[in-house]
N, C-alpha and C positions, 0 to 999 in steps of 0.2 A: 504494500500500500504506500501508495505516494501523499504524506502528508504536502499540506497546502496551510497555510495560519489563514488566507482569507478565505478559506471552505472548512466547510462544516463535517467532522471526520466521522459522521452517521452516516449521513444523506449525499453529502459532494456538491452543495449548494452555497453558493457566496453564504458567508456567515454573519457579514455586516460588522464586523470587530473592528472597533476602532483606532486600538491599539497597532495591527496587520496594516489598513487600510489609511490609514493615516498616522505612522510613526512618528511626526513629526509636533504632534497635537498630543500633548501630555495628560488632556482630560481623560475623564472616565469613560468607560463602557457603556451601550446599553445592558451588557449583561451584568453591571454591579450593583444594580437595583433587583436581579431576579434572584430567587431561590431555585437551585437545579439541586431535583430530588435525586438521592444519592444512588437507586438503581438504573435514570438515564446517564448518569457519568458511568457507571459502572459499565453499560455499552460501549463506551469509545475505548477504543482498542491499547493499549497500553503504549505503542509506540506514539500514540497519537498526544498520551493525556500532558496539560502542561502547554503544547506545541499549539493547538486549535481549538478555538470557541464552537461552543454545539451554537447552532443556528434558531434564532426566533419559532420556528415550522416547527424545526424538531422539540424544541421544548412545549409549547403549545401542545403541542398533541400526547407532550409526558403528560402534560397537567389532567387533559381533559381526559387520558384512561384512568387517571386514580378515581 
């Protein structure tokens, strides 16, 4: 698997990470307002975790199985 930090290491969809996508721009994420439930991290593949942000899609749809 070819990680990517601006794709989503679930899905393979731009992940919107602002930190990837805009390096330059010290703000925050939108992902540091969210809670990601610890069996969707527990999906991204271990070379991956660290490296890529799970994507908007892919959390969304964690929430809405619980």
């Amino acid at each position: 698997m070819s990680i990517s930090p601006e794709r989503c290491p679930l899905c393979g969809q731009p992940n919107d990470c602002a930190r990837a996508t805009q390096p330059d721009d010290k703000g925050p994420c939108w992902c540091m307002k969210e809670t990601f439930p610890p069996e969707l991290i527990a999906r991204v593949p271990e070379e991956a975790r660290g490296c890529a942000c799970i994507c908007q899609r892919c959390l969304a749809d964690a929430q809405r199985e619980k």
